[in-house]
Backbone as CSV, one residue per row, in Angstrom:
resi,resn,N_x,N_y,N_z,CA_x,CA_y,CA_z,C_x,C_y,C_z
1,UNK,2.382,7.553,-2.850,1.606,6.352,-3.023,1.412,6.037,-4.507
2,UNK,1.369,7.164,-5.306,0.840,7.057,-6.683,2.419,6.301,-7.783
3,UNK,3.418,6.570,-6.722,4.783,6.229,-7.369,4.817,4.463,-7.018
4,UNK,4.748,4.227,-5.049,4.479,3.049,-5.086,3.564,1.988,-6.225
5,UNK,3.031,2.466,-6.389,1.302,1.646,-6.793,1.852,1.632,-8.642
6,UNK,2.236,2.592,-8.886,3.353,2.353,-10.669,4.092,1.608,-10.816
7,UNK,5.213,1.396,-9.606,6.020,0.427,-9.310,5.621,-0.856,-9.216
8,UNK,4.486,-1.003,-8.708,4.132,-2.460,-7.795,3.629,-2.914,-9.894
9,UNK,2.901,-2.270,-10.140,2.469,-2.670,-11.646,3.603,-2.750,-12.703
10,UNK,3.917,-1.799,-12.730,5.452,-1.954,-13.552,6.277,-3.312,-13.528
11,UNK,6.089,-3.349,-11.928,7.244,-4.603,-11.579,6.253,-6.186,-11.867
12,UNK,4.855,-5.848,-12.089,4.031,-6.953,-12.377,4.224,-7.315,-13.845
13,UNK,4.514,-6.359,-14.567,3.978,-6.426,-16.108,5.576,-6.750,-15.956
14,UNK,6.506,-6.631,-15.908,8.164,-6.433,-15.859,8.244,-8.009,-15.802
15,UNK,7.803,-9.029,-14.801,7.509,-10.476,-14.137,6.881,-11.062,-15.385
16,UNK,5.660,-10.934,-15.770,4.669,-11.110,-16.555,5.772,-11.330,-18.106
17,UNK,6.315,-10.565,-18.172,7.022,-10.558,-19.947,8.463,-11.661,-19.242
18,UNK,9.161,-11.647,-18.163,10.019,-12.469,-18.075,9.810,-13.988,-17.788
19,UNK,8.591,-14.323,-17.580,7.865,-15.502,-17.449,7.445,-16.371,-18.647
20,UNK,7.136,-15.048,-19.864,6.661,-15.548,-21.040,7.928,-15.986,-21.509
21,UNK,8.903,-15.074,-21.591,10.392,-15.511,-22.209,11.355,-16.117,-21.885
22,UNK,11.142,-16.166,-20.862,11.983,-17.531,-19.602,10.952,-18.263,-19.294
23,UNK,10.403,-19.269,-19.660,9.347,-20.240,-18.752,9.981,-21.758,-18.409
24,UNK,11.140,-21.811,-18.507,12.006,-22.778,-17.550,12.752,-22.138,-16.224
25,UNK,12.631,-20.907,-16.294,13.214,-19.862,-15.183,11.647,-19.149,-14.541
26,UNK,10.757,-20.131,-14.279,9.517,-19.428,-14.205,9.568,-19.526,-12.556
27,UNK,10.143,-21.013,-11.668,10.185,-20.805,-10.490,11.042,-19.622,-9.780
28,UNK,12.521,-20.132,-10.581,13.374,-18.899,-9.642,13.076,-17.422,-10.379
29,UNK,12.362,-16.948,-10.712,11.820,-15.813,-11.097,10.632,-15.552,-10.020
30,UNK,9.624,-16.276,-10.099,8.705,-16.595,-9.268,9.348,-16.235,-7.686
31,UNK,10.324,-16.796,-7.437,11.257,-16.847,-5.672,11.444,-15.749,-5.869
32,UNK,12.129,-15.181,-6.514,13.341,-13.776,-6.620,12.039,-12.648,-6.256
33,UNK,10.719,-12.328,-7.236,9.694,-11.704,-7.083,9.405,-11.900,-5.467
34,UNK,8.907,-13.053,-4.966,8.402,-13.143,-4.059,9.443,-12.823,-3.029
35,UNK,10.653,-13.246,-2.890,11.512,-12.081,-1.569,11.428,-10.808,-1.720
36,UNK,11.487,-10.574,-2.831,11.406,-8.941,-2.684,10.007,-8.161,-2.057
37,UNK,9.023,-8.712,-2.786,8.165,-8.320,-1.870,7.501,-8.579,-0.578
38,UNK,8.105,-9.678,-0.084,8.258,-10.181,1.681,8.873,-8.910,2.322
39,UNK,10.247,-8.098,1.603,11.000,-7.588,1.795,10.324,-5.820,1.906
40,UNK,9.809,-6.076,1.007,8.974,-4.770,1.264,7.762,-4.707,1.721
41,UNK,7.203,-5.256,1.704,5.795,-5.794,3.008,6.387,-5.489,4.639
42,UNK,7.655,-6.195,4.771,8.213,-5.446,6.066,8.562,-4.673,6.200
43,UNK,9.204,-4.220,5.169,9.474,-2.304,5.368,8.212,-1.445,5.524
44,UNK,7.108,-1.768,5.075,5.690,-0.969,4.977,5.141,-1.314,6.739
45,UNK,5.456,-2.645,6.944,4.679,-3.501,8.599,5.197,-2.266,9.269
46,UNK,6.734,-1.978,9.110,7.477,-1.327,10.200,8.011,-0.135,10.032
47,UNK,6.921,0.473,8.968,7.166,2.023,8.553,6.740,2.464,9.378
48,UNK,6.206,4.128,9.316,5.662,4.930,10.268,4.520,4.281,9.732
49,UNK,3.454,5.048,11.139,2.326,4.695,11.371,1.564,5.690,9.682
50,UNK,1.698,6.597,9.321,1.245,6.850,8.297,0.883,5.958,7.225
51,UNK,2.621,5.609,6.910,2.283,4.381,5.941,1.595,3.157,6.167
52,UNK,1.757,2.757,7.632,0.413,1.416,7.471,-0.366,1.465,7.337
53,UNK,-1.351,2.952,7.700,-2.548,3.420,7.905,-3.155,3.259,6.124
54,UNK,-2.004,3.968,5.588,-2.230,4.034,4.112,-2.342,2.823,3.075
55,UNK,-1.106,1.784,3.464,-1.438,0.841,3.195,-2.181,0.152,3.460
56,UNK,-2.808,-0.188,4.385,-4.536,-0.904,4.967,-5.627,-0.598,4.678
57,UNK,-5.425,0.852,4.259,-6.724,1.541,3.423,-6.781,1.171,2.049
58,UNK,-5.470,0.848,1.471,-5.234,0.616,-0.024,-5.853,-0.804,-0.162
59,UNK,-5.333,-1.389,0.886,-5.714,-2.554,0.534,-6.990,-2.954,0.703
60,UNK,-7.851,-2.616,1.383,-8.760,-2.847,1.846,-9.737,-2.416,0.536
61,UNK,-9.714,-1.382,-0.208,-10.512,-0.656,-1.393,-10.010,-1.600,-2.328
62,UNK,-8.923,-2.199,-2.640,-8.632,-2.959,-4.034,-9.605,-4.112,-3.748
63,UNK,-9.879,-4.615,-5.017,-10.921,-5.829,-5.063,-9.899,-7.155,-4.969
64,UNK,-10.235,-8.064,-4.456,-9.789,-9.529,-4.369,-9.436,-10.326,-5.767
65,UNK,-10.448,-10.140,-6.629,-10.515,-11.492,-7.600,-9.544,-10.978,-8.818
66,UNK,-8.924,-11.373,-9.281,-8.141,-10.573,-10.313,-8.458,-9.988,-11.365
67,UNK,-9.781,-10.659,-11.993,-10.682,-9.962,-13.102,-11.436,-8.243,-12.475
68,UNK,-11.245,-8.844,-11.513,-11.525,-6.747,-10.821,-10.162,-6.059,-10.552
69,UNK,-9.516,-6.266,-10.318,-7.812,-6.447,-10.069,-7.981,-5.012,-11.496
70,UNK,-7.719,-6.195,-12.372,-7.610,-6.079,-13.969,-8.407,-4.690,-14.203
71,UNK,-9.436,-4.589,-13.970,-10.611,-3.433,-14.738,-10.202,-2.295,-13.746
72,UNK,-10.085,-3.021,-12.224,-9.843,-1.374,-11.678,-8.167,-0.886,-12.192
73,UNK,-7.614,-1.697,-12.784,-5.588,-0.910,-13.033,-6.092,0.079,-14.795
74,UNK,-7.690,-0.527,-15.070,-7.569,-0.355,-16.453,-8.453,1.058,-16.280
75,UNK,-8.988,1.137,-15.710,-9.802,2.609,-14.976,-9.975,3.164,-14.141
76,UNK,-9.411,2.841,-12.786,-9.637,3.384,-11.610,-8.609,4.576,-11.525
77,UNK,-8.501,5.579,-10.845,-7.532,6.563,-10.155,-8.141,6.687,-8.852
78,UNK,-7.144,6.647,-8.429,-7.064,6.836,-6.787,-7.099,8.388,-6.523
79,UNK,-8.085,9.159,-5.643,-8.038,10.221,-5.178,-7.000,10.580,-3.787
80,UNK,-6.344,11.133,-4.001,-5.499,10.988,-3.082,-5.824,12.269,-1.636
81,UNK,-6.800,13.409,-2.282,-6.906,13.934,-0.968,-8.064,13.007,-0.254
82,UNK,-8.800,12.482,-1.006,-9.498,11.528,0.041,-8.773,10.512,0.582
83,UNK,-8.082,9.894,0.685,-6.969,9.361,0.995,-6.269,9.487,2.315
84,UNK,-5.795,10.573,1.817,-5.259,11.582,3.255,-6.310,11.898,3.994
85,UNK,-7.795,12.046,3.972,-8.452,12.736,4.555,-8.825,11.046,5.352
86,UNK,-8.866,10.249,5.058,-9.405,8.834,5.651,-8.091,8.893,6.347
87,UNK,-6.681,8.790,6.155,-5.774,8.119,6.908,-5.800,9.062,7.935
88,UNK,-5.591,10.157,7.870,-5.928,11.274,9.194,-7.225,10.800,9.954
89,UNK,-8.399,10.427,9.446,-9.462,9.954,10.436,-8.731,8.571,11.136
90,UNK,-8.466,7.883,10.504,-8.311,6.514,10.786,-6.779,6.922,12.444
91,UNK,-6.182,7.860,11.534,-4.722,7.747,13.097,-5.357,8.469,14.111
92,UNK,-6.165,10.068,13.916,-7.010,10.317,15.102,-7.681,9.110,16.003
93,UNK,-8.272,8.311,15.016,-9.433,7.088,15.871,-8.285,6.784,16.561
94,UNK,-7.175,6.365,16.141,-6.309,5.010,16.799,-5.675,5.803,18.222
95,UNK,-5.457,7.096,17.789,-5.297,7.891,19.018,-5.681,7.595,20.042
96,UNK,-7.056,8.201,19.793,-7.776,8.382,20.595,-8.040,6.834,21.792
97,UNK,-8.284,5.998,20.928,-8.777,4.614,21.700,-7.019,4.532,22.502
98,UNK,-6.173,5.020,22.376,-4.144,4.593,23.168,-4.352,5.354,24.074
């Protein structure tokens, strides 16, 4: 997760500098970004149940507005055995209720 979540930023700041230096190539840059991650949003929908579990938890803890976005990439770390210890509660629950 900690590799995903480098990537997803990497590939933000990566966008971010090709936007400044191409800004007549700002749409099809803009498209190209956005299939790819359509593209991997479905690979995550239709991963194992681990990874959705994980991803829904991720998402759910990140803040909405981008100025929190911003402060949590600039200080936050993610604990990852708590992590695991929520996604294991969360697939037991789902168990249990199937």
């Amino acid at each position: 997760m900690r590799l995903a979540i480098k990537d997803a930023r990497d590939g933000a700041w990566d966008l971010t500098n090709q936007l400044i230096a191409r800004p007549a190539d700002a749409a099809e840059l803009i498209a190209v970004r956005d299939s790819e991650t359509a593209d991997l949003g479905r690979t995550i929908l239709g991963g194992a149940l681990p990874v959705r579990v994980l991803s829904r938890f991720v998402a759910r803890s990140e803040p909405a507005e981008v100025h929190h976005v911003l402060d949590a990439f600039a200080d936050r770390t993610v604990d990852l055995n708590a992590v695991e210890a929520i996604v294991q509660l969360e697939a037991g629950a789902k168990r249990r209720k199937n």
